[in-house]
VOFIPA-710391 format. One record per residue (C-alpha): z, x, y negated; chain; residue in one letter. Coordinates in Angstrom, 3 decimals, decimal comma, padded with zeros to 6 digits. Example, Ala and Ser with C-alpha at 12.3 -4.5 7.8 and 13.67 -1.06 7.14 Angstrom:
<lobas>
(loba (007,800 012,300 004,500) "A" "A") (loba (007,140 013,670 001,060) "A" "S") 
</lobas>
This chain:
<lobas>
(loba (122,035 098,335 -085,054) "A" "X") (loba (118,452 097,472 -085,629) "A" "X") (loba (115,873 098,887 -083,934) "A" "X") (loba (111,915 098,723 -083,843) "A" "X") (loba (108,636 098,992 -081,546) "A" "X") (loba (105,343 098,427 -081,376) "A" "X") (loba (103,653 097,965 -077,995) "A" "X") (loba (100,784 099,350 -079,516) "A" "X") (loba (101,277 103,424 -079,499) "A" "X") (loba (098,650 103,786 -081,888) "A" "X") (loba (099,106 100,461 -083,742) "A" "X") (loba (098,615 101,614 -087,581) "A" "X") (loba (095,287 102,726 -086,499) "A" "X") (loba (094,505 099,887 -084,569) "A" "X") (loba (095,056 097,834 -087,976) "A" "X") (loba (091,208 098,842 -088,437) "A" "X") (loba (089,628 098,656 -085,634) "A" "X") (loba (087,776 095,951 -084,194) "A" "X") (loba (089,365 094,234 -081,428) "A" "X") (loba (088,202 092,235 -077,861) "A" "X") (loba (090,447 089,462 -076,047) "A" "X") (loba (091,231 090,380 -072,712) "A" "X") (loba (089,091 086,911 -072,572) "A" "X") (loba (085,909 088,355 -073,858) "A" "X") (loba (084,033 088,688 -070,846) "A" "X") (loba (084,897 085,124 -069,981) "A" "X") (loba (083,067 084,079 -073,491) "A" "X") (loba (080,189 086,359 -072,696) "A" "X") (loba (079,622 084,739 -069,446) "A" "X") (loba (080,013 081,488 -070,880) "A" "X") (loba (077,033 082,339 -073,905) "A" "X") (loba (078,995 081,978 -076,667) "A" "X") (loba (078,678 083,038 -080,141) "A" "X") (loba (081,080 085,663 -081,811) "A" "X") (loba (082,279 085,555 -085,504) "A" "X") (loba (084,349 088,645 -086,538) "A" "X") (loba (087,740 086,689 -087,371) "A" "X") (loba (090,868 089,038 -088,588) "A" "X") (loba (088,996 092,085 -086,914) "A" "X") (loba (088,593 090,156 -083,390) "A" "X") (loba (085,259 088,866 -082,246) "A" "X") (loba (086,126 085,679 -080,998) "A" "X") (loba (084,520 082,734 -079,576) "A" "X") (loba (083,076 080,508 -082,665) "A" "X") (loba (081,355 078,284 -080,491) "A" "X") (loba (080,011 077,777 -076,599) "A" "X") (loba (077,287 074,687 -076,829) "A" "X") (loba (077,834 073,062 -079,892) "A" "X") (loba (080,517 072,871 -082,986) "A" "X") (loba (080,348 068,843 -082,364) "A" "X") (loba (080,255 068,336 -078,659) "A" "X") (loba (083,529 071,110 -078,751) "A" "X") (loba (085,329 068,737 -081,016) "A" "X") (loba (084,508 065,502 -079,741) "A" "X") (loba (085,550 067,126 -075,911) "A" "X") (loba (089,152 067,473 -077,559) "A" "X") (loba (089,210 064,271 -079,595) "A" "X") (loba (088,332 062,614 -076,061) "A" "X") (loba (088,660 064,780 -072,992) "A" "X") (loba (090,047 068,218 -073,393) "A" "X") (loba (089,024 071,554 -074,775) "A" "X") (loba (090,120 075,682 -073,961) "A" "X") (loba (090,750 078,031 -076,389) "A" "X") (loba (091,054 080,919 -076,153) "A" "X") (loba (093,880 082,025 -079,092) "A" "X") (loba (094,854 085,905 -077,725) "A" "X") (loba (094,304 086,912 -081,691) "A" "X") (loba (097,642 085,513 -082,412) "A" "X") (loba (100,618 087,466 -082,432) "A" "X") (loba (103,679 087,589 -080,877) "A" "X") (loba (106,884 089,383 -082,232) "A" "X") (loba (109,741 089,471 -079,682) "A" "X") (loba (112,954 089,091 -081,396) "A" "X") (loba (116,289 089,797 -079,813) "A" "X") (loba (119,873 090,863 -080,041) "A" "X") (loba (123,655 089,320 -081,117) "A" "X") (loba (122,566 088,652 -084,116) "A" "X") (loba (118,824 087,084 -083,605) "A" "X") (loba (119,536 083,849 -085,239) "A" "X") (loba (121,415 084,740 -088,464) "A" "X") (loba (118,594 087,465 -088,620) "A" "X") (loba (116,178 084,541 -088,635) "A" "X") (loba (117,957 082,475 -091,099) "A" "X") (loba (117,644 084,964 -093,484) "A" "X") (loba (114,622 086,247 -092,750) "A" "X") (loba (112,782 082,569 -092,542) "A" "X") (loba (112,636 080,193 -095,120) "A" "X") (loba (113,809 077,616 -091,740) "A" "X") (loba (117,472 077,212 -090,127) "A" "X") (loba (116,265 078,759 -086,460) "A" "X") (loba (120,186 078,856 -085,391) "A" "X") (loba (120,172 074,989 -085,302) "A" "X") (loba (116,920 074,788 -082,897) "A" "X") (loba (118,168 074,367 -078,872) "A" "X") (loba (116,951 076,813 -075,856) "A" "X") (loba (113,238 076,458 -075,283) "A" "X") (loba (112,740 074,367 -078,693) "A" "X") (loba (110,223 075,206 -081,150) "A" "X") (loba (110,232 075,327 -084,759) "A" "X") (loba (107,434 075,336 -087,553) "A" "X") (loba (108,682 078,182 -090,267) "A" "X") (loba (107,833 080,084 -093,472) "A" "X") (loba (108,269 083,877 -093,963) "A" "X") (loba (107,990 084,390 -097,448) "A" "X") (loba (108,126 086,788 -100,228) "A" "X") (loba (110,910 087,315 -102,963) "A" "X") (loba (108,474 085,345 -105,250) "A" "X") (loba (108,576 082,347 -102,908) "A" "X") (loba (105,050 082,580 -102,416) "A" "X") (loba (104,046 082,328 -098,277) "A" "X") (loba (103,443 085,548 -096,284) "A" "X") (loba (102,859 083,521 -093,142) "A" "X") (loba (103,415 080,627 -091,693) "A" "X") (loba (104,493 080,717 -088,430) "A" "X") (loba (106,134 079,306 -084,865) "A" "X") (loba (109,383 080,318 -083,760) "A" "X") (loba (110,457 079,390 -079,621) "A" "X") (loba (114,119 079,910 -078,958) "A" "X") (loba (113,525 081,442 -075,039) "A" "X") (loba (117,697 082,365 -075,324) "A" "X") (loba (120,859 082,510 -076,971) "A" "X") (loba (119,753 085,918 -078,421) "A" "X") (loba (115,971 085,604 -077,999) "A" "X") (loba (113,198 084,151 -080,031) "A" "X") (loba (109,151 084,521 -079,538) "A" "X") (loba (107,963 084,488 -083,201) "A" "X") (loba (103,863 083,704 -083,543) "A" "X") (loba (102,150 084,745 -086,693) "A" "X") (loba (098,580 084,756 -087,760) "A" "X") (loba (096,264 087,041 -086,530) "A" "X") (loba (095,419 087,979 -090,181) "A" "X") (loba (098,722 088,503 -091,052) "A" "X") (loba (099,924 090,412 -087,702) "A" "X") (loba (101,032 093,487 -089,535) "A" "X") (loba (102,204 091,899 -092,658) "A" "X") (loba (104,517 089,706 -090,713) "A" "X") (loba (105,522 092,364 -088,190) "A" "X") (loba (106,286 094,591 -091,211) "A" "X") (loba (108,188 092,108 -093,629) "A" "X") (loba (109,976 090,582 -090,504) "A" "X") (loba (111,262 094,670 -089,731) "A" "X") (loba (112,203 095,175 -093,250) "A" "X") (loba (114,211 092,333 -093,450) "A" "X") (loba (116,184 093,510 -090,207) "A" "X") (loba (118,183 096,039 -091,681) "A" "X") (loba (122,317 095,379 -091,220) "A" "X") (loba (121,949 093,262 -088,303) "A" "X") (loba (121,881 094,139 -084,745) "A" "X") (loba (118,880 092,860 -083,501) "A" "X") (loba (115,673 094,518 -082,375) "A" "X") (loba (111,854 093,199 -083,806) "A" "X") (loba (109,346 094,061 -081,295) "A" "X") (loba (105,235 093,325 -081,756) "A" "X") (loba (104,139 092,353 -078,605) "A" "X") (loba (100,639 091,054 -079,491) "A" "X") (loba (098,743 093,327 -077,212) "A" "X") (loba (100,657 092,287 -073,858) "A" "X") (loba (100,312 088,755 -074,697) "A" "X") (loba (097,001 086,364 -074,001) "A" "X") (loba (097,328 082,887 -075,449) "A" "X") (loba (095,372 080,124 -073,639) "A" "X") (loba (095,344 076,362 -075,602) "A" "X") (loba (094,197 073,340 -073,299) "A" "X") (loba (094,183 070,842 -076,032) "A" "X") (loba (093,245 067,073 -075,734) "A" "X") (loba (093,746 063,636 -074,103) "A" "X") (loba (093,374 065,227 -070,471) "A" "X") (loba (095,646 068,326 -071,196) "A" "X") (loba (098,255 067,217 -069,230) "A" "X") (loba (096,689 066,295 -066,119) "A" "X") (loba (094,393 069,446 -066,230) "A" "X") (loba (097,564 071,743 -066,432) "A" "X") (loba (099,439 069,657 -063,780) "A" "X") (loba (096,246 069,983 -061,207) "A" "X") (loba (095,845 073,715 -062,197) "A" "X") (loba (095,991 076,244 -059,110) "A" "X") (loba (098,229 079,133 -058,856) "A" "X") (loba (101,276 077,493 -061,637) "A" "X") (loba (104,517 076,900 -060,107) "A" "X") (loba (107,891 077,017 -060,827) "A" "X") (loba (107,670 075,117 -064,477) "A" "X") (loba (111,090 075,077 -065,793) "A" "X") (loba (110,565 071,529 -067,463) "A" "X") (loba (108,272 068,892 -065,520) "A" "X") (loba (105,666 068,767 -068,173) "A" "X") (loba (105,428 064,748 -067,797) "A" "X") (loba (108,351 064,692 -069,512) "A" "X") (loba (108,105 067,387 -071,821) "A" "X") (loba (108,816 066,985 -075,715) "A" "X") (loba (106,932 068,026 -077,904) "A" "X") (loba (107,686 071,174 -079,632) "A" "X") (loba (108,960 072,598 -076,528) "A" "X") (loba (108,216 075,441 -074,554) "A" "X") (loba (109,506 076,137 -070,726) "A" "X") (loba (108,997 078,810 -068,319) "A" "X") (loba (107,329 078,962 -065,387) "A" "X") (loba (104,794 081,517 -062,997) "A" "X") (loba (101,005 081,501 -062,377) "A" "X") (loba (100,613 083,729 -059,172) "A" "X") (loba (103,992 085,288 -058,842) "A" "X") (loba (103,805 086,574 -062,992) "A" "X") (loba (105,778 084,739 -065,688) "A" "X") (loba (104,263 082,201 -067,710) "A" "X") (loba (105,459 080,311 -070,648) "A" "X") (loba (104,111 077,036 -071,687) "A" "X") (loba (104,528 075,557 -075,018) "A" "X") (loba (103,726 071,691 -075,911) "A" "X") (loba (102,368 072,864 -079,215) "A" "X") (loba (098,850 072,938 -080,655) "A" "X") (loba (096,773 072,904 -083,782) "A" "X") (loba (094,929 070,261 -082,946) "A" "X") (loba (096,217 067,113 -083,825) "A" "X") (loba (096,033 065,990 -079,941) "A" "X") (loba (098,684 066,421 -077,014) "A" "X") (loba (098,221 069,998 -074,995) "A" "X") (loba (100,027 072,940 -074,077) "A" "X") (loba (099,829 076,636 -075,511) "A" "X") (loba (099,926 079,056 -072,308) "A" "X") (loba (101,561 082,731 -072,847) "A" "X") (loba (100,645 085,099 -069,970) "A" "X") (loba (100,306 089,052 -069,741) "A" "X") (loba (096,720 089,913 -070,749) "A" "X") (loba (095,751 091,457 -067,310) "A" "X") (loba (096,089 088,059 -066,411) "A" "X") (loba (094,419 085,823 -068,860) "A" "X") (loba (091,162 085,790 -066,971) "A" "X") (loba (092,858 084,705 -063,901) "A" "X") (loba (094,437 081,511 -065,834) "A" "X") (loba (091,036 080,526 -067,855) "A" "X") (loba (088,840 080,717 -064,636) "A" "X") (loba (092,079 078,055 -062,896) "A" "X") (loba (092,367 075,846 -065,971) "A" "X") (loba (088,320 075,298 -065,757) "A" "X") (loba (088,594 075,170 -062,418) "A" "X") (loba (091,257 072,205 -062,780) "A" "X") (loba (089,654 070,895 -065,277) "A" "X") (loba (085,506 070,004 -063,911) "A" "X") (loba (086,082 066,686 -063,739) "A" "X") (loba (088,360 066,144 -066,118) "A" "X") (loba (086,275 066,661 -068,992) "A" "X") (loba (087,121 070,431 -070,105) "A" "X") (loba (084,890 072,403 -072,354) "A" "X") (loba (085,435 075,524 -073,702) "A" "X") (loba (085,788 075,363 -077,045) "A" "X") (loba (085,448 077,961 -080,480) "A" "X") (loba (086,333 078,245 -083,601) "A" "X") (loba (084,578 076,135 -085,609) "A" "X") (loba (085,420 073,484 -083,343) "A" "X") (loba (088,675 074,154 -083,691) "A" "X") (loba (088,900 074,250 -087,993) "A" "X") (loba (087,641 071,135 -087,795) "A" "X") (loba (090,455 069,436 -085,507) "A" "X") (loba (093,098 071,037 -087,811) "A" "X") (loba (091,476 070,125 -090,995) "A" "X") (loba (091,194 066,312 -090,235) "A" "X") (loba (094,710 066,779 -088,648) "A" "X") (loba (095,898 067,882 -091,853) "A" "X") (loba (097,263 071,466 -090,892) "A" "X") (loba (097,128 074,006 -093,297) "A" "X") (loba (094,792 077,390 -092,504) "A" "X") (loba (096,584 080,276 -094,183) "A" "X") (loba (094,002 081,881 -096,690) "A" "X") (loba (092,920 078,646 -097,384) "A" "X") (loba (095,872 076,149 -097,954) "A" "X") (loba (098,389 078,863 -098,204) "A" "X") (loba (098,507 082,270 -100,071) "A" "X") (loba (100,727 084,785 -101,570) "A" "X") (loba (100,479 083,045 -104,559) "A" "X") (loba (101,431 079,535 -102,976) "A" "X") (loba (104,830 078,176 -103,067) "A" "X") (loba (105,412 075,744 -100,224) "A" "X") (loba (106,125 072,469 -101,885) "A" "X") (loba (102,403 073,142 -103,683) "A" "X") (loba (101,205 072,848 -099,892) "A" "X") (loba (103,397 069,959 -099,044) "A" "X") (loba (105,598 072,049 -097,342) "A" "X") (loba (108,727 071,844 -099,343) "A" "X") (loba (110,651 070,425 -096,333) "A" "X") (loba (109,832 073,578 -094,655) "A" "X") (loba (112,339 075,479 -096,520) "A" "X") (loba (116,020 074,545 -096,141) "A" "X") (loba (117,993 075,374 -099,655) "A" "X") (loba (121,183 073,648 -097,334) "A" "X") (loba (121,273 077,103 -095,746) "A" "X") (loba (125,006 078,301 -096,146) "A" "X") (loba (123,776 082,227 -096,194) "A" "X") (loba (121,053 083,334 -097,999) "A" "X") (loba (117,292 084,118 -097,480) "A" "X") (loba (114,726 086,016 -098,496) "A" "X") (loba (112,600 083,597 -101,258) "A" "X") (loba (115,505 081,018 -101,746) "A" "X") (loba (115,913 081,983 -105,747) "A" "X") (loba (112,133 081,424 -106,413) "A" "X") (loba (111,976 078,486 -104,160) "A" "X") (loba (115,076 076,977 -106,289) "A" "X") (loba (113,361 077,809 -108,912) "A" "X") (loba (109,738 076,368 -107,955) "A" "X") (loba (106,422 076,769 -109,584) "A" "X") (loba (105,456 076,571 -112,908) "A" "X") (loba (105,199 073,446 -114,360) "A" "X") (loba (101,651 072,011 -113,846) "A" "X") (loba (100,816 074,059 -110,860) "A" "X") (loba (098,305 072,313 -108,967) "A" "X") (loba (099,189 070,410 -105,459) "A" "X") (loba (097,626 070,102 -102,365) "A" "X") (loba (096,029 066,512 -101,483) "A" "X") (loba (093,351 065,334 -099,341) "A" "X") (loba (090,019 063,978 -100,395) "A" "X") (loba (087,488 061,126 -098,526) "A" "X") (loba (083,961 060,859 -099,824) "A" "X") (loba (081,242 058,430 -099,074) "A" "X") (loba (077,872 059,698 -097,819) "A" "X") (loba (077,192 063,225 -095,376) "A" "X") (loba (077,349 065,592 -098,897) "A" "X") (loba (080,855 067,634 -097,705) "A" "X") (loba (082,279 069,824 -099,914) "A" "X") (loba (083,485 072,700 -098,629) "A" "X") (loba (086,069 075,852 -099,732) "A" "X") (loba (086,299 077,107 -103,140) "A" "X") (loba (083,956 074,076 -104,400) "A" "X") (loba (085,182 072,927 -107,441) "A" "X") (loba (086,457 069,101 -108,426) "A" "X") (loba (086,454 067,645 -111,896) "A" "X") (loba (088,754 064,361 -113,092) "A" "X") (loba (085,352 062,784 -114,371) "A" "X") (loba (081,459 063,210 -114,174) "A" "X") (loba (081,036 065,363 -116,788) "A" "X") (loba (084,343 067,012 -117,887) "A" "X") (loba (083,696 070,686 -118,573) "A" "X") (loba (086,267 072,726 -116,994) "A" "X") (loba (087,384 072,094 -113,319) "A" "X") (loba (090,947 070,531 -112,109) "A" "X") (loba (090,948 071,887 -108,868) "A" "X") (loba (089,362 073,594 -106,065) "A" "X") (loba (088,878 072,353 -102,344) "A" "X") (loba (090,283 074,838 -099,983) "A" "X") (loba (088,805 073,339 -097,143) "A" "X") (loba (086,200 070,557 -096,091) "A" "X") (loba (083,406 069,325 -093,893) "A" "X") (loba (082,236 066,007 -092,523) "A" "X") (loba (084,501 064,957 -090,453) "A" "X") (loba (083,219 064,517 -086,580) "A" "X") (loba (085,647 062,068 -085,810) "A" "X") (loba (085,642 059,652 -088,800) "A" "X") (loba (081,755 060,444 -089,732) "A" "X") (loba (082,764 060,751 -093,144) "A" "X") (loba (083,403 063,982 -095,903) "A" "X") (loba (087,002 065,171 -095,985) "A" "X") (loba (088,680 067,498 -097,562) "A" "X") (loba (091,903 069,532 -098,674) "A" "X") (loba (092,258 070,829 -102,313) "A" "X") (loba (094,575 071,820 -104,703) "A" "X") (loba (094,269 069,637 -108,058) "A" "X") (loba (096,637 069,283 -111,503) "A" "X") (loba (099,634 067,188 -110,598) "A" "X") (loba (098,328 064,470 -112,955) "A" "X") (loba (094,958 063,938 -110,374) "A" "X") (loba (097,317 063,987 -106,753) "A" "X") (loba (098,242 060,168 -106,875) "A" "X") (loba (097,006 058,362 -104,077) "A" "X") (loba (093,492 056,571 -104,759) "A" "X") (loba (092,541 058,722 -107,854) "A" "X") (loba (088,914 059,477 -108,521) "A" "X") (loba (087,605 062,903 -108,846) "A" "X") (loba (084,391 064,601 -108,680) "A" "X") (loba (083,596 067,497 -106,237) "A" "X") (loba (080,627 069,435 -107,277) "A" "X") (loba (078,288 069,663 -104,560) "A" "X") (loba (075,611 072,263 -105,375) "A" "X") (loba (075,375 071,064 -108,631) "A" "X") (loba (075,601 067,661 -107,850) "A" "X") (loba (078,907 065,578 -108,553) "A" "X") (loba (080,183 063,254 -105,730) "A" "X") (loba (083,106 061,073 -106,338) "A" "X") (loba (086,006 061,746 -103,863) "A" "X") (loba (089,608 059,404 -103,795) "A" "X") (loba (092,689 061,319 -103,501) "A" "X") (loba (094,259 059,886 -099,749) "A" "X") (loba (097,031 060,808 -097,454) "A" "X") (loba (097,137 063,495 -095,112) "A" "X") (loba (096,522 063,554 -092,698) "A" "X") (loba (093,216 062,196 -092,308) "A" "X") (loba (093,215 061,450 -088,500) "A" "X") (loba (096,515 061,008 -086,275) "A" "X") (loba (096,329 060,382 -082,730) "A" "X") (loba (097,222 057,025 -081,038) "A" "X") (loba (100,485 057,937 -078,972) "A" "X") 
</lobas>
């Protein structure tokens, strides 16, 4: 038996309409600036794009990530649904684990890429993109059929709080009103999730972030978001907390590597383009949706992802085109993301380039307004915490 819902009654109209966090009037109070992202206006910044990410880098930062969604799925068979629907093996991840996974087309290019928590036997919280809510929700239903399982979009009960940065821990642990955490957070893994209670209402915190620092991802009811965000400020005064936006927050992923779908990954991607061939287990014993293309891979000469360090403050940024030398006439790649990098005070970048430009330490040139800056080829990712 499969079976269906949407919290939302009237959520193919809502697909249009622009949406508010239950968080907004926090980020109104607070002075931010709003940036229409996936049809939510959400926080882009509070003081500045640079004092957000150095906060995180060195203290801790609050986001506010209630765009995301969240697709209950549950039933008998919930994790041989998930094999097959995933390009991941979710039946081999433990209770309260999480697990990084692909939902991709027949073509093997990338629909989403996603998070998975395993809250039960039978019950996994899947989080998607808030760009690709509905095309997630709707591929993940289709693909549902024959097993007995129900797919549920949950996205408008849920609020998602992030504390990210050095301090995380010790502002969560001080933080009024949470009790009950399954896990003692000291000890918490990463990549795992536990429950717990913030005033008598259940709470679910995840060690995950998409920052490239330790911190937690909070999962509350949204009646209760603004209760949480005031506590976790609160808690976190003299600890070095900021509220931070957007913008802060593409910058912390980009020099931590992590791909931004509609940037580093498309419909027209194949994971091991993005680096993400690991991602996709071909040792499944069943099948899954994608695993013929992904066998079969890309074309030959499709271009791969690599990251790119310049000298100097020129950054070049999405869709900029890169050349193998200063005046070849037709472009080998495109950078899908890039800025200068707060941390490391230098130009970074991801881009997609021909196979014969991705090994490590090869030149290329990055047209900057007209102007062509060498870049090298490097590692991602750029920046990685010290442990």
């Amino acid at each position: 038996m499969t079976t269906a819902d949407s919290s939302t009654p009237d959520s193919t109209d809502s697909r249009n309409t622009e949406r508010f966090s239950p968080l907004h009037q926090a980020h109104v109070d607070a002075d931010a600036s709003f940036t229409d992202f996936a049809g939510w206006q959400m926080p882009v910044r509070y003081s500045s794009d640079l004092a957000e990410h150095h906060a995180v880098r060195n203290a801790a930062g609050l986001f506010d990530l209630s765009h995301m969604a969240e697709i209950l799925v549950e039933g008998t068979d919930a994790a041989a649904y998930l094999d097959y629907a995933l390009a991941g093996e979710l039946s081999g991840i433990e209770l309260w684990q999480a697990k990084y996974s692909l939902l991709l087309a027949e073509n093997g290019g990338i629909i989403d890429d996603l998070v998975v928590y395993r809250l039960d036997e039978t019950k996994f919280l899947v989080v998607a993109n808030a760009g690709n809510r509905f095309a997630a929700f709707d591929a993940l239903l289709a693909r549902a059929e024959g097993f007995d399982v129900s797919v549920v979009d949950q996205s408008d009960d849920y609020a998602l709080i992030a504390v990210q940065g050095p301090n995380a821990l010790a502002i969560l642990r001080a933080t009024g009103g949470v009790t009950d955490v399954g896990t003692d957070l000291l000890f918490m893994k990463y990549y795992r999730i536990t429950d717990a209670f913030f005033r008598g209402q259940p709470l679910l915190v995840a060690r995950t972030g998409y920052t490239g620092e330790d911190g937690f991802e909070l999962y509350l009811a949204a009646d209760q978001a603004r209760e949480l965000w005031d506590a976790l400020v609160v808690a976190g005064a003299d600890r070095g907390l900021v509220p931070a936006g957007l913008a802060s927050r593409d910058t912390l992923r980009l020099e931590a590597g992590m791909p931004l779908y509609g940037h580093e990954l498309t419909l027209n991607t194949f994971p091991v383009q993005a680096g993400l061939g690991r991602v996709v287990n071909l040792k499944k014993e069943n099948d899954f949706v994608g695993r013929a293309a992904s066998v079969a891979g890309p074309e030959a000469g499709a271009s791969v992802l690599v990251g790119l360090i310049a000298a100097g403050k020129r950054a070049g940024r999405a869709d900029y085109e890169i050349f193998r030398s200063v005046d070849a006439e037709n472009a080998d790649g495109v950078i899908t993301s890039g800025a200068l990098s707060p941390t490391l005070g230098y130009p970074i970048a991801m881009a997609y380039v021909s196979p014969d430009l991705a090994r490590l330490g090869t030149e290329v040139y990055v047209d900057v307004r007209g102007t062509r800056i060498p870049a090298t080829v490097t590692s991602l990712p750029f920046y990685k915490r010290v442990k």
